[in-house]
LUMTORNU-494887 format. One record per atom (N, C-alpha, C): residue number from 1; residue in three letters; atom name; x, y, z. Coordinates in Angstrom, 2 decimals, decimal comma, padded with zeros to 5 digits. Atoms other than C-alpha are relative to their C-alpha. Last residue first. Example, Ala and Ser with C-alpha at 12.3 -4.5 7.8 and 13.67 -1.06 7.14 Angstrom:
2
2  SER  N  -000,82  -001,19  -000,06
2  SER  CA  013,67  -001,06  007,14
2  SER  C  -000,77  001,09  000,73
1  ALA  N  000,89  -001,19  000,00
1  ALA  CA  012,30  -004,50  007,80
1  ALA  C  000,90  001,20  000,00
This chain:
100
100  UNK  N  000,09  000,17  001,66
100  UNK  CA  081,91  -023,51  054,26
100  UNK  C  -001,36  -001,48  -000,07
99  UNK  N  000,53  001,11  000,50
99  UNK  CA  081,87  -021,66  057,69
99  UNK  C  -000,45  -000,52  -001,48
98  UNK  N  000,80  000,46  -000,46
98  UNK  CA  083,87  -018,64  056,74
98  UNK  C  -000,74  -001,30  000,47
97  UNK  N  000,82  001,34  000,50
97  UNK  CA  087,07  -017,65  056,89
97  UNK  C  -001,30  -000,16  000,40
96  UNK  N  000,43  000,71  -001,32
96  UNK  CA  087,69  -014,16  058,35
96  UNK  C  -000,42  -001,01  -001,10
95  UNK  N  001,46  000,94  000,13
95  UNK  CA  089,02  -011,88  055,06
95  UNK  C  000,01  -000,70  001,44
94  UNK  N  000,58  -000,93  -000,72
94  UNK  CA  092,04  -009,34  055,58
94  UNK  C  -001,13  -000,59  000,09
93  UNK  N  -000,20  -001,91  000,40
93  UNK  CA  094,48  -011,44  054,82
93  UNK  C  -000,64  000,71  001,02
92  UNK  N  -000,88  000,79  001,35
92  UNK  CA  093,14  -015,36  055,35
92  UNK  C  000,00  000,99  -000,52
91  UNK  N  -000,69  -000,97  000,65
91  UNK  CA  092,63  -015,03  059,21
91  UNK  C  000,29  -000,23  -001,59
90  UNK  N  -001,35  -000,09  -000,24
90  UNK  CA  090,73  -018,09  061,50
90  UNK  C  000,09  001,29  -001,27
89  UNK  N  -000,59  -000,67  -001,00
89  UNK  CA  087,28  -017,95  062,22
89  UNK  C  001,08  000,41  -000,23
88  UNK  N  001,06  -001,53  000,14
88  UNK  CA  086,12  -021,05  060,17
88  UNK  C  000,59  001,23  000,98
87  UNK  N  001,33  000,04  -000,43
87  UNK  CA  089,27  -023,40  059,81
87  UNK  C  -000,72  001,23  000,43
86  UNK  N  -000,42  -000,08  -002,00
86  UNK  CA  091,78  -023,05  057,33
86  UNK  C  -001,19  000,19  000,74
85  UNK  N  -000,73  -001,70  -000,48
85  UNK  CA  090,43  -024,39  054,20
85  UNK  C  000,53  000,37  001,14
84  UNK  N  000,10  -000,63  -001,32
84  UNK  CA  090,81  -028,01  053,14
84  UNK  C  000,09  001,45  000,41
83  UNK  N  -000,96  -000,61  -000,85
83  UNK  CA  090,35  -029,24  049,61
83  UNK  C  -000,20  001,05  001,31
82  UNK  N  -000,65  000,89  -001,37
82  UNK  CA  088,27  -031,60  048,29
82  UNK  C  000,74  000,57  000,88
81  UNK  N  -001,21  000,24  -000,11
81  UNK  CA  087,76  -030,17  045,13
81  UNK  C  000,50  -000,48  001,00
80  UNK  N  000,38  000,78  001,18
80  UNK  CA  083,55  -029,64  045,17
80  UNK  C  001,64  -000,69  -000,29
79  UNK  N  000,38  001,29  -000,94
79  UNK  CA  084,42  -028,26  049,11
79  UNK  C  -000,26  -001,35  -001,56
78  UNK  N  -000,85  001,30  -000,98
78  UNK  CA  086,85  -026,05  047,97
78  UNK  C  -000,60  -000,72  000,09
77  UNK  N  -001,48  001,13  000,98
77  UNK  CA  085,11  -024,86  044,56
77  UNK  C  000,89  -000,85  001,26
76  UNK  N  000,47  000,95  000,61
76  UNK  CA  081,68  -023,94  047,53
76  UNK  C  001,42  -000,63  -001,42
75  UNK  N  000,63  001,17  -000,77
75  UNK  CA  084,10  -022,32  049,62
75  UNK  C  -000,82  -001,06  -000,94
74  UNK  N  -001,07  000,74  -000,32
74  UNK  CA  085,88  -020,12  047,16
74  UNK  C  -000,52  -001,48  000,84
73  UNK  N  -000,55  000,77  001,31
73  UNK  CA  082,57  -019,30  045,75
73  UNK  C  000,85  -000,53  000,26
72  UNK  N  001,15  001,22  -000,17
72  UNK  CA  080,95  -018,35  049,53
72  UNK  C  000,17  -000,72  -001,72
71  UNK  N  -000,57  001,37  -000,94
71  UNK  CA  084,24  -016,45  049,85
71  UNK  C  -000,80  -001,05  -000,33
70  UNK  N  001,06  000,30  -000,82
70  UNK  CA  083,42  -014,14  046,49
70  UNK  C  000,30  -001,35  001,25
69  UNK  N  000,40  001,83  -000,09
69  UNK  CA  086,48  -012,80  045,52
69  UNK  C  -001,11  000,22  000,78
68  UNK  N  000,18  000,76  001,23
68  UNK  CA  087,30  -009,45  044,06
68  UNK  C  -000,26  -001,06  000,06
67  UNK  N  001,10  -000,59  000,83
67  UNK  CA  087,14  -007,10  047,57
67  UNK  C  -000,61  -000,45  -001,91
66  UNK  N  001,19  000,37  -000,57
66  UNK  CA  089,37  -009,83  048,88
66  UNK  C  -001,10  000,27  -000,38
65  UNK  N  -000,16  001,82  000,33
65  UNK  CA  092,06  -009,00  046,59
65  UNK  C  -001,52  -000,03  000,71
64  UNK  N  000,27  -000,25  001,65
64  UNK  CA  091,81  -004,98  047,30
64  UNK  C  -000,64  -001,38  -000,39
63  UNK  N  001,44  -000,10  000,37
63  UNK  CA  091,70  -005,86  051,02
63  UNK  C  -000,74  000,32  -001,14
62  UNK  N  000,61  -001,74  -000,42
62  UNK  CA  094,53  -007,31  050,83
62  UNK  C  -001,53  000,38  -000,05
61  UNK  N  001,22  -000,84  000,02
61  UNK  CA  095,16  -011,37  050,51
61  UNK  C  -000,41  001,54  000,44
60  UNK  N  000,26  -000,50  000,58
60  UNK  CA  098,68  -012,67  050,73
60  UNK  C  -001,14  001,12  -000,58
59  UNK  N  -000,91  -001,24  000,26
59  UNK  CA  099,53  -013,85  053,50
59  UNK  C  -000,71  000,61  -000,62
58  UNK  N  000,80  -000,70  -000,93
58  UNK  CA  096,41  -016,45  052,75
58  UNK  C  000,65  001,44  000,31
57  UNK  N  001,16  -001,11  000,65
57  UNK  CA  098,28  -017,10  050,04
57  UNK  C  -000,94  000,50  000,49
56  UNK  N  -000,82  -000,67  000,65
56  UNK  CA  101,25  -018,67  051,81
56  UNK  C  -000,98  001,23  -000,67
55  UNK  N  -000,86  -001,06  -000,94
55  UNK  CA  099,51  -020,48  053,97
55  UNK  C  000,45  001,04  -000,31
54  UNK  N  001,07  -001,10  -000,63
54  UNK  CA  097,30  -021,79  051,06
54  UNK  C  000,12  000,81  001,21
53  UNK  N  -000,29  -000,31  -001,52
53  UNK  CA  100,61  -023,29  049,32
53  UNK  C  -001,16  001,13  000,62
52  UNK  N  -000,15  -001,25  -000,49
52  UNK  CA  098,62  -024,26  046,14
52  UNK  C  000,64  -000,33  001,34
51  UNK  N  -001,04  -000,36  000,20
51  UNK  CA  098,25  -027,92  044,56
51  UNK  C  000,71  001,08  001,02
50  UNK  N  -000,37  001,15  -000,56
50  UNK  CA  095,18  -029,03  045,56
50  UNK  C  001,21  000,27  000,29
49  UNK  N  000,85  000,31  -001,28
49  UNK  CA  093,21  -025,84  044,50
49  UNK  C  001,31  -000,57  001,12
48  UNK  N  -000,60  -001,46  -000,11
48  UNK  CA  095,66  -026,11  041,01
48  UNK  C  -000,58  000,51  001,61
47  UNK  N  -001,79  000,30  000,01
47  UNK  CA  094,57  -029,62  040,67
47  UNK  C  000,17  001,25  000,65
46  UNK  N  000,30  000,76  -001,28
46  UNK  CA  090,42  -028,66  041,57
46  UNK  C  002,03  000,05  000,05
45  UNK  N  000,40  -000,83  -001,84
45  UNK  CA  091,10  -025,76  039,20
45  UNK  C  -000,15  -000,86  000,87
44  UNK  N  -001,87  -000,40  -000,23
44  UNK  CA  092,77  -028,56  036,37
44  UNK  C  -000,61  001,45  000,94
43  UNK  N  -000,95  000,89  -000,65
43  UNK  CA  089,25  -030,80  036,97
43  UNK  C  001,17  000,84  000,26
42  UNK  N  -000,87  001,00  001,09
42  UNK  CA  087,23  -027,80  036,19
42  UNK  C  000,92  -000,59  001,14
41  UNK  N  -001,42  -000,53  000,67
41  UNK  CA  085,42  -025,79  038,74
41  UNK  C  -000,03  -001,07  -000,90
40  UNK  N  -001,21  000,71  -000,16
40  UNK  CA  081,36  -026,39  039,38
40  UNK  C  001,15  -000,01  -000,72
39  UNK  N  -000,45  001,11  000,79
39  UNK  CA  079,20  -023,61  038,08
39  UNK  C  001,00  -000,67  000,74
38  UNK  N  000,01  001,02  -000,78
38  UNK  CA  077,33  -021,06  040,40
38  UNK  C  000,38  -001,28  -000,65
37  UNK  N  000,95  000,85  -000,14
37  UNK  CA  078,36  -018,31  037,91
37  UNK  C  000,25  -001,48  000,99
36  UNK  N  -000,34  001,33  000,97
36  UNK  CA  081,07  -015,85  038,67
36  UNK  C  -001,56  -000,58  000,58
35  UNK  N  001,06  000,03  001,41
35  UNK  CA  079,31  -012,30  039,74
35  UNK  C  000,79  -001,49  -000,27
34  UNK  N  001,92  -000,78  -000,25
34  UNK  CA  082,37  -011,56  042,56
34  UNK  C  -000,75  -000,13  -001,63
33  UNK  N  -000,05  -001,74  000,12
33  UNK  CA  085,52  -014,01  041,64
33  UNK  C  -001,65  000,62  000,01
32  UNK  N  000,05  -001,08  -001,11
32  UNK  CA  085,52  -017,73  042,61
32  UNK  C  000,03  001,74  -000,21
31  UNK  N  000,74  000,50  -000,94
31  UNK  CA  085,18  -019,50  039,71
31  UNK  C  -000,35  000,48  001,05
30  UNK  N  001,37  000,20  000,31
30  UNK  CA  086,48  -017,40  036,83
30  UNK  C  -000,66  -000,67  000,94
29  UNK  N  000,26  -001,45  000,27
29  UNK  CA  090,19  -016,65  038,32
29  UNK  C  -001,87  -000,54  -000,01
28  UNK  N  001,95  000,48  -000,97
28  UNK  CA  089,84  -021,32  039,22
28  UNK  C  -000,38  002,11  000,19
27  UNK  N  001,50  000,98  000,20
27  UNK  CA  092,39  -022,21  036,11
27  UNK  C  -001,01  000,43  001,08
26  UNK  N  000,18  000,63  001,36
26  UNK  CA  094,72  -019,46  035,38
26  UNK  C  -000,95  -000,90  -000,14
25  UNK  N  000,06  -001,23  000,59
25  UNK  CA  095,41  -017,77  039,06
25  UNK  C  -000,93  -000,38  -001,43
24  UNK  N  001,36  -000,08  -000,61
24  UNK  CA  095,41  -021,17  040,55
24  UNK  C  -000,76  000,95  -000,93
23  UNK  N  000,87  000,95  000,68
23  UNK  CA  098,59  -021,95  037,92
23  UNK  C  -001,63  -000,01  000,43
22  UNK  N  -000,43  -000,30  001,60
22  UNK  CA  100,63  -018,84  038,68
22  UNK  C  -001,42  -000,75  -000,59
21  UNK  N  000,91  -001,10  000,30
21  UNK  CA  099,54  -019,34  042,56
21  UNK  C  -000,15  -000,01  -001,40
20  UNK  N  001,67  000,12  000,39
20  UNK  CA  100,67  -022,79  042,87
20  UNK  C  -000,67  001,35  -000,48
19  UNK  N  000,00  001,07  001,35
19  UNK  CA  103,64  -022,16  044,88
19  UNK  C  -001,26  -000,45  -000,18
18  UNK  N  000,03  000,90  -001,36
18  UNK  CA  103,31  -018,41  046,47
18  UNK  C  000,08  -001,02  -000,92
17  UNK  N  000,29  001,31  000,30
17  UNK  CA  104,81  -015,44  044,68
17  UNK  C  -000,13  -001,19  001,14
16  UNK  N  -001,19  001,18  -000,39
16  UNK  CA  105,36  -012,36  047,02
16  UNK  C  -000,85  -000,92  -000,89
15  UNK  N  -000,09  001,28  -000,37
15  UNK  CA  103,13  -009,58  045,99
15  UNK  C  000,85  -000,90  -000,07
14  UNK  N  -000,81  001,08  -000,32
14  UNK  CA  103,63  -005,99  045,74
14  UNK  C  -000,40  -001,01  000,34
13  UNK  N  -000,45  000,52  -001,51
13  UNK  CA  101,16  -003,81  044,59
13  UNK  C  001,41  -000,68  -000,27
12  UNK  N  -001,25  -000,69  -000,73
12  UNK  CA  101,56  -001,75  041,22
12  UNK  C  000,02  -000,66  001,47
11  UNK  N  000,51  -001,26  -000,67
11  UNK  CA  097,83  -002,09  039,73
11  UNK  C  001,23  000,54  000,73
10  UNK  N  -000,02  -000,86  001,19
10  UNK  CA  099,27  -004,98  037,64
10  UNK  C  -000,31  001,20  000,30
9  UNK  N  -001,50  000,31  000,52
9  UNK  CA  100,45  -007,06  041,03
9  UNK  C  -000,07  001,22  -001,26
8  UNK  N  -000,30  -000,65  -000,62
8  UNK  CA  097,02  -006,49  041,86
8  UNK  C  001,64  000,18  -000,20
7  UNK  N  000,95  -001,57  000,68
7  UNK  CA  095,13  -007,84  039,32
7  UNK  C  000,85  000,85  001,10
6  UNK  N  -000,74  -001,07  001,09
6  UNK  CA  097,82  -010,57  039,59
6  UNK  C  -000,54  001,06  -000,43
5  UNK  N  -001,30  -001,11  -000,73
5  UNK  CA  096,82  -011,22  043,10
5  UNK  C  000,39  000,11  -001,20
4  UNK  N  -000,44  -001,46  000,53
4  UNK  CA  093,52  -012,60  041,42
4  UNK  C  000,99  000,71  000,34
3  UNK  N  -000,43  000,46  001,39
3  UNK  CA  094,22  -016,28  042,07
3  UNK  C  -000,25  001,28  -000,69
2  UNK  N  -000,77  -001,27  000,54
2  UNK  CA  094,03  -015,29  045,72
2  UNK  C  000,66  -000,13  -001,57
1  UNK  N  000,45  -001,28  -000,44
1  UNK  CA  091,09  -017,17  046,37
1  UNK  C  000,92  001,09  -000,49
């Protein structure tokens, strides 16, 4: 999800590096972002997914960030990757997880 914090990082925010981001950023940008096509990630976005401190990047999320991801993309690459989101309801920035 927050594999765009470098669009924001280049716009002059501040972001804290999280581990994994560098590499999320690089393989799953195109999957989850507003308009990406309903295509299943690549194996090295599922890694990079797997990989990530998502505590960490939840922090992270503004409402700039948010306003560049589609959740119902993040959700559908989590659930094709296996990986766990925080559960529905809960905080990830300024976003509300959704049921995935």
């Amino acid at each position: 999800m927050a594999g765009l914090l470098a669009g924001s990082v280049a716009r002059g925010e501040e972001v804290e590096a999280c581990k994994g981001q560098d590499e999320l950023l690089k393989e799953c940008r195109k999957y989850v972002r507003k308009g990406a096509p309903d295509v299943n990630p690549s194996q090295s976005c599922c890694d990079a997914m797997n990989a990530v401190d998502l505590t960490c990047l939840c922090k992270q999320v503004t409402p700039a960030i948010a306003g560049l991801v589609d959740i119902k993309r993040v959700c559908t690459v989590a659930k094709h990757c296996k990986v766990k989101l925080p559960p529905p309801g809960s905080k990830c920035g300024s976003e509300e997880v959704p049921e995935c």
